[in-house]
Jmol script that loads the backbone (N, CA, C; Angstrom):
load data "model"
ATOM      1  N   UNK A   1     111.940  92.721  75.919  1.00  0.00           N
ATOM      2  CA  UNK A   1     113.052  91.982  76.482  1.00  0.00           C
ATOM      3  C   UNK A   1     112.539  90.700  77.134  1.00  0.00           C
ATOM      4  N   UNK A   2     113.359  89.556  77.212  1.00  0.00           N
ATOM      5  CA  UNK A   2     112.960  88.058  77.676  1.00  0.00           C
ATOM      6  C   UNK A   2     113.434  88.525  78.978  1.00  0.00           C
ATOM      7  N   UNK A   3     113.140  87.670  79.737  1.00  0.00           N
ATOM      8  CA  UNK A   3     113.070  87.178  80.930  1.00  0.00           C
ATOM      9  C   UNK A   3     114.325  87.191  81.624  1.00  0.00           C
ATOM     10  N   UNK A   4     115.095  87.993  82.234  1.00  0.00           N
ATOM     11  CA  UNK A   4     116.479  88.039  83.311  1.00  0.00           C
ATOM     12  C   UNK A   4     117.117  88.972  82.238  1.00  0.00           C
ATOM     13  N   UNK A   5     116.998  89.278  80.789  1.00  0.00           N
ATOM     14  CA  UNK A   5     117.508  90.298  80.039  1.00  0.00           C
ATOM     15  C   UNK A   5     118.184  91.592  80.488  1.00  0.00           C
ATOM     16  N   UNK A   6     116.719  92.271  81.038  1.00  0.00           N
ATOM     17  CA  UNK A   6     117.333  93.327  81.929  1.00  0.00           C
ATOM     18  C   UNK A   6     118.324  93.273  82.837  1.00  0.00           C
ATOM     19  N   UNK A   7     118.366  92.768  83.898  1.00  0.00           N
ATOM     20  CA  UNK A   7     119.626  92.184  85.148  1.00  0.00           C
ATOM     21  C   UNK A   7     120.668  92.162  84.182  1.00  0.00           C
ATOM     22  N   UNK A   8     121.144  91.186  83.234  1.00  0.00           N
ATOM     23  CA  UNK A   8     121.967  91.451  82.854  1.00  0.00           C
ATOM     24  C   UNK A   8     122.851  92.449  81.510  1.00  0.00           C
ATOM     25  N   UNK A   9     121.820  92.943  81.407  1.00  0.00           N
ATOM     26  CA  UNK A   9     121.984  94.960  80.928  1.00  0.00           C
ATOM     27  C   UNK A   9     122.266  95.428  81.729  1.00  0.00           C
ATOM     28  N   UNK A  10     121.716  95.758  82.990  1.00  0.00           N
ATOM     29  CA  UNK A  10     121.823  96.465  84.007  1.00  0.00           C
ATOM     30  C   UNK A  10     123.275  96.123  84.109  1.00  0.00           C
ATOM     31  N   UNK A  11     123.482  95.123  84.760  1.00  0.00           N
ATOM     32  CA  UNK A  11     124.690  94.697  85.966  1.00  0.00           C
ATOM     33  C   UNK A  11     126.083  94.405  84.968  1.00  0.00           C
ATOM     34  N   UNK A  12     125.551  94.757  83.135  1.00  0.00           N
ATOM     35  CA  UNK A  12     126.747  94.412  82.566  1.00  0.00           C
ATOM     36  C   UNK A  12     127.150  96.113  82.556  1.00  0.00           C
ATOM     37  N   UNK A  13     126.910  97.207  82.179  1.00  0.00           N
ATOM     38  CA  UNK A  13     126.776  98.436  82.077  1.00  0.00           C
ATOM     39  C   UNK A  13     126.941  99.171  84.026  1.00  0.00           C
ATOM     40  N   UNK A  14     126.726  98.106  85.030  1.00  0.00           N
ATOM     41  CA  UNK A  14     127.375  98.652  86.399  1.00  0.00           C
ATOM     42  C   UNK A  14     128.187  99.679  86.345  1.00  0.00           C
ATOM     43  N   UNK A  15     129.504  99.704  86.089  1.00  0.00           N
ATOM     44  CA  UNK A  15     130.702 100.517  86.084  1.00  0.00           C
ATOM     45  C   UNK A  15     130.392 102.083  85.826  1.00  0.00           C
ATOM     46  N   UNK A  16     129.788 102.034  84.588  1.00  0.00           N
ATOM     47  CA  UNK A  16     129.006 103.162  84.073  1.00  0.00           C
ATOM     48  C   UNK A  16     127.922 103.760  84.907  1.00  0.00           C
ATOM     49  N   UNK A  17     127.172 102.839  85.252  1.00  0.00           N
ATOM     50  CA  UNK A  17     126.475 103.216  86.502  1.00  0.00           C
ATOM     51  C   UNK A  17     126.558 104.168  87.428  1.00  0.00           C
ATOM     52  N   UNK A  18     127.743 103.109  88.431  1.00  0.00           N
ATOM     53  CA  UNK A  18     128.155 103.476  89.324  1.00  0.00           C
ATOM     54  C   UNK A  18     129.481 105.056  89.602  1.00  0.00           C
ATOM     55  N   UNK A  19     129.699 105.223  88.268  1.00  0.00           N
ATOM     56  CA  UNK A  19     130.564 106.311  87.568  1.00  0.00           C
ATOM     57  C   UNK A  19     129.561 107.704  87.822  1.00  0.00           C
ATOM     58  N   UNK A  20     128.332 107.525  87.366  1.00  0.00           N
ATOM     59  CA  UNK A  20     127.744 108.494  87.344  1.00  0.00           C
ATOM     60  C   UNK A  20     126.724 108.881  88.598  1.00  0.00           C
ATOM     61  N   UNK A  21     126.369 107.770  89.192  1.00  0.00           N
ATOM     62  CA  UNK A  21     125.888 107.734  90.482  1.00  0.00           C
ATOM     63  C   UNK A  21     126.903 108.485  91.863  1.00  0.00           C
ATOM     64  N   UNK A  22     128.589 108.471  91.191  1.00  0.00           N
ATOM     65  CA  UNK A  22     129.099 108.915  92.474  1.00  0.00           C
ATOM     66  C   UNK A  22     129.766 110.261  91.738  1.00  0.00           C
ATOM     67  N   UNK A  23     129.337 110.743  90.783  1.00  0.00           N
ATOM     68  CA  UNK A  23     129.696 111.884  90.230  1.00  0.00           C
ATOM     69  C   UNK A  23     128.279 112.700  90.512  1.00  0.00           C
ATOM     70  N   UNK A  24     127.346 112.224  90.839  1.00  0.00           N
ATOM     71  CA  UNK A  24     125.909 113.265  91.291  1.00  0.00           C
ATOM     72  C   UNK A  24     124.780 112.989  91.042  1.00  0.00           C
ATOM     73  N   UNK A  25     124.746 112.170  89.576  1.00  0.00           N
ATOM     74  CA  UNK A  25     123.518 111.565  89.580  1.00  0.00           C
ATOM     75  C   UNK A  25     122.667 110.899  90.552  1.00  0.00           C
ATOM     76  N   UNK A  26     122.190 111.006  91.401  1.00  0.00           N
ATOM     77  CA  UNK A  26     121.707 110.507  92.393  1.00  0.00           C
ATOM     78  C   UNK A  26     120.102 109.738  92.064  1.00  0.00           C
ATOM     79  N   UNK A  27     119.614 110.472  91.033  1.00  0.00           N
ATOM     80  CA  UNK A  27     118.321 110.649  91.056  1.00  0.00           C
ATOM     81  C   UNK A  27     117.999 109.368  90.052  1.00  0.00           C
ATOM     82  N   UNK A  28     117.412 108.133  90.025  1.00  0.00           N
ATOM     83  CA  UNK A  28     117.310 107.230  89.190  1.00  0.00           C
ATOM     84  C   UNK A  28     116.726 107.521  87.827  1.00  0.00           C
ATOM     85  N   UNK A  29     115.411 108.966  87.470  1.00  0.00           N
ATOM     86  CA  UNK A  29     115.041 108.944  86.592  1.00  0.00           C
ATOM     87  C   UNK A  29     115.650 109.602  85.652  1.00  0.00           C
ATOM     88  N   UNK A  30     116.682 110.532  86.267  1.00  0.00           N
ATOM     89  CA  UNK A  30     118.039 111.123  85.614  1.00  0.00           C
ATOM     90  C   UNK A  30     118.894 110.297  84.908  1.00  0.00           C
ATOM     91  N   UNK A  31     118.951 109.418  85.651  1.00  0.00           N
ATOM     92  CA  UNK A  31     120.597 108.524  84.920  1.00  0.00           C
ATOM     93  C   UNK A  31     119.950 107.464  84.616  1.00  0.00           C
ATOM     94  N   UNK A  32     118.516 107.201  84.956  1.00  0.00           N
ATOM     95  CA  UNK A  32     118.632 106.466  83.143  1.00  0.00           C
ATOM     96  C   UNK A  32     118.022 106.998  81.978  1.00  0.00           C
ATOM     97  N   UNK A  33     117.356 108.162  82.185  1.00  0.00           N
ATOM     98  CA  UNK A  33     117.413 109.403  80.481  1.00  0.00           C
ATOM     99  C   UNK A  33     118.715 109.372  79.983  1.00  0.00           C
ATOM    100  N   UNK A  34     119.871 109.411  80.714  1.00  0.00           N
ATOM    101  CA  UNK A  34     121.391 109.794  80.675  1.00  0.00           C
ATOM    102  C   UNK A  34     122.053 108.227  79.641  1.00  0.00           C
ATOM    103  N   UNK A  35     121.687 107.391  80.265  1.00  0.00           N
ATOM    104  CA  UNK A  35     121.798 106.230  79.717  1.00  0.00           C
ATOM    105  C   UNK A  35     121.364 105.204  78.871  1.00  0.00           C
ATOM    106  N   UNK A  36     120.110 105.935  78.746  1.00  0.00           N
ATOM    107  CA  UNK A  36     119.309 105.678  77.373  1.00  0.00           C
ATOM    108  C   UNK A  36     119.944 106.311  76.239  1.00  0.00           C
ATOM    109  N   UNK A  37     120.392 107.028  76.741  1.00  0.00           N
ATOM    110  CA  UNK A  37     120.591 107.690  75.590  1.00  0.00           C
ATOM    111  C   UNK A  37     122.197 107.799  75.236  1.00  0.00           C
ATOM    112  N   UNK A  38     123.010 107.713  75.917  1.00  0.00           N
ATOM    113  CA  UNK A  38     124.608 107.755  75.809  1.00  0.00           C
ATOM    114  C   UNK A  38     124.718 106.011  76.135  1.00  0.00           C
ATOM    115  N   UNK A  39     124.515 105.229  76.355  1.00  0.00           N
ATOM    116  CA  UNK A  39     124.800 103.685  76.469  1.00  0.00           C
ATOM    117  C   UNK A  39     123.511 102.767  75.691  1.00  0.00           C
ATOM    118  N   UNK A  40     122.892 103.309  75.059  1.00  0.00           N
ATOM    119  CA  UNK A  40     121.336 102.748  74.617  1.00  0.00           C
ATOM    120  C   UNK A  40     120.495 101.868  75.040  1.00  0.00           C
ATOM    121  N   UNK A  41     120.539 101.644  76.530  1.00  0.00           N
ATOM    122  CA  UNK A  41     119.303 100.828  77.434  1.00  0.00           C
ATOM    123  C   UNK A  41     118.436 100.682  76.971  1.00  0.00           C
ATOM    124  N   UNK A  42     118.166  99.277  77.088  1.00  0.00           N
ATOM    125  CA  UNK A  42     116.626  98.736  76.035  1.00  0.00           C
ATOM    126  C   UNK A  42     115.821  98.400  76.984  1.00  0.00           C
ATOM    127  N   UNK A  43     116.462  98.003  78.382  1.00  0.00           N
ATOM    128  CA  UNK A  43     115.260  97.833  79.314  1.00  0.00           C
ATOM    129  C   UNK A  43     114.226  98.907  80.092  1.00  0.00           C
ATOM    130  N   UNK A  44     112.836  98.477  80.565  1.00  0.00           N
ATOM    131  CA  UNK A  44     111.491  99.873  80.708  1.00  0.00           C
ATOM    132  C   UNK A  44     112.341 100.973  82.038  1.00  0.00           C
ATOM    133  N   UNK A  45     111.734 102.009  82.222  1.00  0.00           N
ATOM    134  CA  UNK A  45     112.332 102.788  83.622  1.00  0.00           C
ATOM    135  C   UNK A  45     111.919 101.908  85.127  1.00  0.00           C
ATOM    136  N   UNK A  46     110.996 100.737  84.936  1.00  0.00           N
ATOM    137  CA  UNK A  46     110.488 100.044  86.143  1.00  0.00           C
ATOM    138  C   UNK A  46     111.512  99.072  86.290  1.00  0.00           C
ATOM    139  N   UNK A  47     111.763  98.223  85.364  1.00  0.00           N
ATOM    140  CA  UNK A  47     112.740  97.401  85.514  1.00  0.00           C
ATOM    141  C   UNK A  47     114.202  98.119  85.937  1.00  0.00           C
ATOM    142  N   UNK A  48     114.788  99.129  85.488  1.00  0.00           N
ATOM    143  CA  UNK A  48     116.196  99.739  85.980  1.00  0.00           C
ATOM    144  C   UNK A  48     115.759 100.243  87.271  1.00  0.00           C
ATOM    145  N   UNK A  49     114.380 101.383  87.710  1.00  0.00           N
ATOM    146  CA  UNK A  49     114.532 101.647  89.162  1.00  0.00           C
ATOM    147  C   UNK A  49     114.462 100.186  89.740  1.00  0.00           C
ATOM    148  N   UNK A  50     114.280  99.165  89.689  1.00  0.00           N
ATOM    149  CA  UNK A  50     114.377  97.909  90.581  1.00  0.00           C
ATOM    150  C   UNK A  50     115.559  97.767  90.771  1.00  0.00           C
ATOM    151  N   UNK A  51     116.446  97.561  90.049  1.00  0.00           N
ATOM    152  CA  UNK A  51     117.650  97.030  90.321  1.00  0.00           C
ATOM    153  C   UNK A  51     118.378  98.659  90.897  1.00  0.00           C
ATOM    154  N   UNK A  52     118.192  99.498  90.179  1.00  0.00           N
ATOM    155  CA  UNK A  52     118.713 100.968  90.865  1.00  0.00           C
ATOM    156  C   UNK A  52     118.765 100.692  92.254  1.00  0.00           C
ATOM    157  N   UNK A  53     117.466 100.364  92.832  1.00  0.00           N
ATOM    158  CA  UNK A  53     117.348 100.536  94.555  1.00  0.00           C
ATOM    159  C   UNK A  53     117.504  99.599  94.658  1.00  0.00           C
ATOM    160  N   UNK A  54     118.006  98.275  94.100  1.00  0.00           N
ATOM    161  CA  UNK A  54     118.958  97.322  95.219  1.00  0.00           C
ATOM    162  C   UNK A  54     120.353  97.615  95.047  1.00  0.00           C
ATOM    163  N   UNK A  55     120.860  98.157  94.084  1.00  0.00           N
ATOM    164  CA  UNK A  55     122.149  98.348  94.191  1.00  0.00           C
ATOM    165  C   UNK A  55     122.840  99.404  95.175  1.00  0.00           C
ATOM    166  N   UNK A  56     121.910 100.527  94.643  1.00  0.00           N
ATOM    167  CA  UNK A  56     122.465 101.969  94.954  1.00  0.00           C
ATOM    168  C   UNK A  56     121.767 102.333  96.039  1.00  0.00           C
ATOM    169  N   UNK A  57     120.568 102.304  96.652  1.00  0.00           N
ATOM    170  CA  UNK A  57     119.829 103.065  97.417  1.00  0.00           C
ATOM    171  C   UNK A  57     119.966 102.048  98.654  1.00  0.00           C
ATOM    172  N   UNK A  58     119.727 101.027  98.498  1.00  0.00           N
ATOM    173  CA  UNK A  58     119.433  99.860  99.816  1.00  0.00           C
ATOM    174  C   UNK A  58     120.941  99.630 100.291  1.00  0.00           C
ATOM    175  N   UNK A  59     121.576  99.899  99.704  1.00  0.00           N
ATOM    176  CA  UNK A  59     123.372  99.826 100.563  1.00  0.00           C
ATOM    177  C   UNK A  59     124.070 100.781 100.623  1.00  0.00           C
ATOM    178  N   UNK A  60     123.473 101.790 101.291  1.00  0.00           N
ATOM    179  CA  UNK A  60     124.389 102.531 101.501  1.00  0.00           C
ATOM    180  C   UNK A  60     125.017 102.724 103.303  1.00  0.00           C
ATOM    181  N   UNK A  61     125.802 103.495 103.300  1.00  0.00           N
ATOM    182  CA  UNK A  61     127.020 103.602 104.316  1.00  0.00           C
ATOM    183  C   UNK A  61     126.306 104.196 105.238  1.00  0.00           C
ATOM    184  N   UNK A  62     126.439 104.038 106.587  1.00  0.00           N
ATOM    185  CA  UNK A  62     125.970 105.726 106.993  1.00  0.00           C
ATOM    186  C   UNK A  62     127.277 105.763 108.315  1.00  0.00           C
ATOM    187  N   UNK A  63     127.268 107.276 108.889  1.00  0.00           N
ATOM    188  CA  UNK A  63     128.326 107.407 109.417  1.00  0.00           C
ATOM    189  C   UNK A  63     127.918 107.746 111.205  1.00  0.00           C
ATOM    190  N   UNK A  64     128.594 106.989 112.083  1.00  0.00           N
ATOM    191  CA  UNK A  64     128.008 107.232 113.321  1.00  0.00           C
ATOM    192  C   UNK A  64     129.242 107.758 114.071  1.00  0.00           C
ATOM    193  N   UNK A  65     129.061 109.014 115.264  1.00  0.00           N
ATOM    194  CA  UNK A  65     129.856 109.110 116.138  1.00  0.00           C
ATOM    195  C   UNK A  65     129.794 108.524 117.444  1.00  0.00           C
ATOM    196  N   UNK A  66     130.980 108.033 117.915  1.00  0.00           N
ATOM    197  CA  UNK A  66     130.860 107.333 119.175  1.00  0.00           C
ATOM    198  C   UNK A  66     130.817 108.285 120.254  1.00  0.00           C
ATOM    199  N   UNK A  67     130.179 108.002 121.048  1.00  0.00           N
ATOM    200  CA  UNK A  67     129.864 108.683 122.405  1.00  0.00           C
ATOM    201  C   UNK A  67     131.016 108.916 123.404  1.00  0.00           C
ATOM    202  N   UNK A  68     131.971 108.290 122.851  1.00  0.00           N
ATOM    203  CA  UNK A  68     133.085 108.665 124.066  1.00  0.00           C
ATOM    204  C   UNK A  68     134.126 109.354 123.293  1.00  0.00           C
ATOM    205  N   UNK A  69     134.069 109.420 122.237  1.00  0.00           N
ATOM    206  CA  UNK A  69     135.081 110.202 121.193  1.00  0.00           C
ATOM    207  C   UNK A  69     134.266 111.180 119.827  1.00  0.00           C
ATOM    208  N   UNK A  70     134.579 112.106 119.790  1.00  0.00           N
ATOM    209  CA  UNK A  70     133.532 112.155 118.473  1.00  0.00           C
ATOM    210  C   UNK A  70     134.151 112.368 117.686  1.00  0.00           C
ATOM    211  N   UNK A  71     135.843 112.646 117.762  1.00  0.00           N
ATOM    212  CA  UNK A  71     136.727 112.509 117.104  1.00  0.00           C
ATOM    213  C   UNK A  71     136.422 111.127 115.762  1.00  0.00           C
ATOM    214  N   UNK A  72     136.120 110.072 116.290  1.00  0.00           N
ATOM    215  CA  UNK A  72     136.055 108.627 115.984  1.00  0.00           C
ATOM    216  C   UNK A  72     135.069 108.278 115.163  1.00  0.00           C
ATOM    217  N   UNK A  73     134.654 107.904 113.497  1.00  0.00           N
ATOM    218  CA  UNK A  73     133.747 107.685 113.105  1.00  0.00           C
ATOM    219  C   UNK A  73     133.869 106.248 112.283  1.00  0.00           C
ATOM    220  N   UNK A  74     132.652 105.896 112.749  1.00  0.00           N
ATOM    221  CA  UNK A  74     132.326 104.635 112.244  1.00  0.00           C
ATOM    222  C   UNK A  74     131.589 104.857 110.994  1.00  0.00           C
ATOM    223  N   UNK A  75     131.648 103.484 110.145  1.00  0.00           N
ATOM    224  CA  UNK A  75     130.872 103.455 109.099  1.00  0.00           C
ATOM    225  C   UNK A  75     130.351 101.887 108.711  1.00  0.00           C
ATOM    226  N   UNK A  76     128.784 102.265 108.683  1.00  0.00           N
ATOM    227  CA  UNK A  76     128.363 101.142 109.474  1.00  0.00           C
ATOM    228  C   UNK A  76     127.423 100.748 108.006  1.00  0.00           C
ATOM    229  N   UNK A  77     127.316  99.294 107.868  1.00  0.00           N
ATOM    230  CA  UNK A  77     126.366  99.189 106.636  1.00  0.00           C
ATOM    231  C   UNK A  77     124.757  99.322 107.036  1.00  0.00           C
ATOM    232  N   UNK A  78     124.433  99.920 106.606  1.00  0.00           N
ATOM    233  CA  UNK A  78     122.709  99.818 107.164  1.00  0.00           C
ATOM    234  C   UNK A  78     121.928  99.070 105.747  1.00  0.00           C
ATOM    235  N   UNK A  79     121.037  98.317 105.582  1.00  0.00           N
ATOM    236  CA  UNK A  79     120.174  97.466 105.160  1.00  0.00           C
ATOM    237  C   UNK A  79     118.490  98.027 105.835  1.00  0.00           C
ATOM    238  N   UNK A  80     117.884  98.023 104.234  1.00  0.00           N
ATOM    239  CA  UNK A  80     116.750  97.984 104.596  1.00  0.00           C
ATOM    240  C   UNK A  80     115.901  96.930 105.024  1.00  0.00           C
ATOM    241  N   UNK A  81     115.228  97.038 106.342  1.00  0.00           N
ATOM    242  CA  UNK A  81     115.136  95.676 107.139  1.00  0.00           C
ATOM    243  C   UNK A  81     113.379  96.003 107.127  1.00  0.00           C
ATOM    244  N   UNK A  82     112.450  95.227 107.565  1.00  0.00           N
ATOM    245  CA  UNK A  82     110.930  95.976 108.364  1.00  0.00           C
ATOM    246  C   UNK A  82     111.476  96.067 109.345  1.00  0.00           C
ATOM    247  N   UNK A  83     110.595  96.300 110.237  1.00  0.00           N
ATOM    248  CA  UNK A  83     110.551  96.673 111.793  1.00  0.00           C
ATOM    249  C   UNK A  83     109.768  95.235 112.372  1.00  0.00           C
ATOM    250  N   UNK A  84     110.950  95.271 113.196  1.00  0.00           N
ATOM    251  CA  UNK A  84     110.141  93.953 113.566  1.00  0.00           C
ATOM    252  C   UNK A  84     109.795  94.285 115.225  1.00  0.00           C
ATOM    253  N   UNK A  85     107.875  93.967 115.226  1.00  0.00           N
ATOM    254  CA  UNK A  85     107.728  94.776 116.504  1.00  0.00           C
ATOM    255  C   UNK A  85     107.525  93.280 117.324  1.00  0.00           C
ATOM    256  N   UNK A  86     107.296  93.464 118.663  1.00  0.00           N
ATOM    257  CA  UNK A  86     106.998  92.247 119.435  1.00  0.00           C
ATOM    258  C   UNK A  86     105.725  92.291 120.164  1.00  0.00           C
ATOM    259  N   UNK A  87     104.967  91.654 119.664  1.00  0.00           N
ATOM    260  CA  UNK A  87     103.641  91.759 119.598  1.00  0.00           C
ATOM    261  C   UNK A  87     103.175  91.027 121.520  1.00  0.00           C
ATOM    262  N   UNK A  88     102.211  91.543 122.200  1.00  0.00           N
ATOM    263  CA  UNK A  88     102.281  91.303 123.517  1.00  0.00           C
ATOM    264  C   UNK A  88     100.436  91.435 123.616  1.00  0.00           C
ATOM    265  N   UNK A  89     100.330  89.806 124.020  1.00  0.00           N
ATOM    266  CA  UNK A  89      98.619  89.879 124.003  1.00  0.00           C
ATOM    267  C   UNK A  89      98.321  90.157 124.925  1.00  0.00           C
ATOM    268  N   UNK A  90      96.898  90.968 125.329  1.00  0.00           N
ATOM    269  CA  UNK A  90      96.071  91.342 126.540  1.00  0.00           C
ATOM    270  C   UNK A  90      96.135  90.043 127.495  1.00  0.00           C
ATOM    271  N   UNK A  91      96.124  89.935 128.289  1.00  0.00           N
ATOM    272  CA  UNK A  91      95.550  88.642 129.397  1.00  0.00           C
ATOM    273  C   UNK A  91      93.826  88.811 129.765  1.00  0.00           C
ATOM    274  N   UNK A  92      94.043  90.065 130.055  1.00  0.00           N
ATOM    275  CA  UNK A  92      92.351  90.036 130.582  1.00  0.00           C
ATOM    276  C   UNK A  92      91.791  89.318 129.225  1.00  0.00           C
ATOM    277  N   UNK A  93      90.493  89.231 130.056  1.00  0.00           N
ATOM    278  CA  UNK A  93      89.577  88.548 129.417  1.00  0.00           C
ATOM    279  C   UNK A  93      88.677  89.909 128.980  1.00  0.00           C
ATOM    280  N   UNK A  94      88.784  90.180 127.858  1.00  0.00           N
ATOM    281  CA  UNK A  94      88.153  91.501 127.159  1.00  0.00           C
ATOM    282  C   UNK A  94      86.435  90.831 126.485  1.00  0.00           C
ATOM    283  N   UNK A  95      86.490  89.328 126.333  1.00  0.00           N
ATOM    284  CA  UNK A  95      85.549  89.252 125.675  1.00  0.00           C
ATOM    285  C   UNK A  95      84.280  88.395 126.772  1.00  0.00           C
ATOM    286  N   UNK A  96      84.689  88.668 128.023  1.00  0.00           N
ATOM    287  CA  UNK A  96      84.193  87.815 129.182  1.00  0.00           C
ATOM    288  C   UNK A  96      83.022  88.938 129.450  1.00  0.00           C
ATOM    289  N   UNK A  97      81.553  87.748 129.307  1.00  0.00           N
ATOM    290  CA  UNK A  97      80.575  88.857 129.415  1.00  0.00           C
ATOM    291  C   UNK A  97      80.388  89.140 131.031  1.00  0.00           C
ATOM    292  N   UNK A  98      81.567  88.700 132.391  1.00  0.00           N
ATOM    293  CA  UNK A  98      81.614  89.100 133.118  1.00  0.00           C
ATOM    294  C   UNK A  98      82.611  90.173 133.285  1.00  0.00           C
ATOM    295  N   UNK A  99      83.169  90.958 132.273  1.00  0.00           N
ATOM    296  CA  UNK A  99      84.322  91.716 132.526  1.00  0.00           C
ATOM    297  C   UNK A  99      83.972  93.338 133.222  1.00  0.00           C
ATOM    298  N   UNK A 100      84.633  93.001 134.282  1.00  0.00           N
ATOM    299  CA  UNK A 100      84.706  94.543 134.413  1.00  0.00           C
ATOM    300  C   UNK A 100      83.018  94.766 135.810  1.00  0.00           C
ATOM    301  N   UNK A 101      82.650  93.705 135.801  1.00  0.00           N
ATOM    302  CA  UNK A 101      81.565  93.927 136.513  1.00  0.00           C
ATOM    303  C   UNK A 101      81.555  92.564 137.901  1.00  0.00           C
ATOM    304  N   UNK A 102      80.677  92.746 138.715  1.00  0.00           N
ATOM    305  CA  UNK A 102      81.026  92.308 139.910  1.00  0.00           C
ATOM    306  C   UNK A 102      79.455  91.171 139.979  1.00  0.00           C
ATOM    307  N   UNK A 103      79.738  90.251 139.852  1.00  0.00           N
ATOM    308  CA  UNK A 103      78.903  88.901 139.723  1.00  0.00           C
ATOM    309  C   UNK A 103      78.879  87.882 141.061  1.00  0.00           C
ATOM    310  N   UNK A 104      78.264  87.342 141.187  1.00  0.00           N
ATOM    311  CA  UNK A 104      78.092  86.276 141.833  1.00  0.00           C
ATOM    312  C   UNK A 104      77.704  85.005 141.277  1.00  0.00           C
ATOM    313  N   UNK A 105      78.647  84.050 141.361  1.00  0.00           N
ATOM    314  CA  UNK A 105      78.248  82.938 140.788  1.00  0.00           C
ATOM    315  C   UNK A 105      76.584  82.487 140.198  1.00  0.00           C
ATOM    316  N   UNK A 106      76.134  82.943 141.996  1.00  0.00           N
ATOM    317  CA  UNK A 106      74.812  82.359 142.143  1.00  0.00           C
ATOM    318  C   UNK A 106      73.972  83.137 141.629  1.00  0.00           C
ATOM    319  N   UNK A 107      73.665  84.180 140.671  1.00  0.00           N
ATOM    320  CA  UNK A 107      72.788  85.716 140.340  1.00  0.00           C
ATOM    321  C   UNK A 107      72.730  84.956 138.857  1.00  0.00           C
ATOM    322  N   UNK A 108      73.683  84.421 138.464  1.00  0.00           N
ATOM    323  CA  UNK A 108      73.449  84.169 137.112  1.00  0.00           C
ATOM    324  C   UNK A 108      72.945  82.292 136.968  1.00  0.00           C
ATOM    325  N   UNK A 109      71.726  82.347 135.834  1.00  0.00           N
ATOM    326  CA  UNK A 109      70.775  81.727 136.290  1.00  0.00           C
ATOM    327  C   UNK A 109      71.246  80.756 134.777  1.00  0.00           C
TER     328      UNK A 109
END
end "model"
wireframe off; spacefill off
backbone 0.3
color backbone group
């Protein structure tokens, strides 16, 4: 297959997809054996799990209860994000060959 081929195999055949993805198929290497073979997909299993997990896996719903009702449920989009940490440098002086020890100006020669 040339170049963007797949994407648009994939995303023309969606419907079908998404038909069988919310009927149980869950499992990507399932539904596309399923679709190789009942829709005749020409693109590799690397190229469909790519687009599989941006379509299907990276958007999904999830459901939260609120703390003052639990009656009440939200449904919230979650996105796969990194973690973004906040990085916080030492101050001491870790590499000070006076660290940690008790000097006098005048001792060191």
């Amino acid at each position: 297959m040339k170049k963007g081929e797949a994407k648009i195999e994939f995303f023309s055949n969606l419907n079908y997809l998404k038909k069988e993805f919310e009927s149980g198929l869950v499992v990507s290497k399932f539904l596309y054996k399923k679709a190789k073979n009942n829709i005749n997909l020409q693109m590799t299993y690397k190229q469909f799990n790519k687009y599989f997990n941006e379509v299907f896996i990276n958007n999904q719903t999830k459901t939260i209860k609120t703390p003052k009702n639990n009656n009440e449920i939200i449904k919230v989009n979650v996105e796969n994000e990194p973690v973004k940490l906040q990085i916080k440098p030492n101050n001491k002086k870790v590499f000070d060959a006076k660290f940690g020890k008790k000097f006098n100006d005048n001792d060191i020669l």
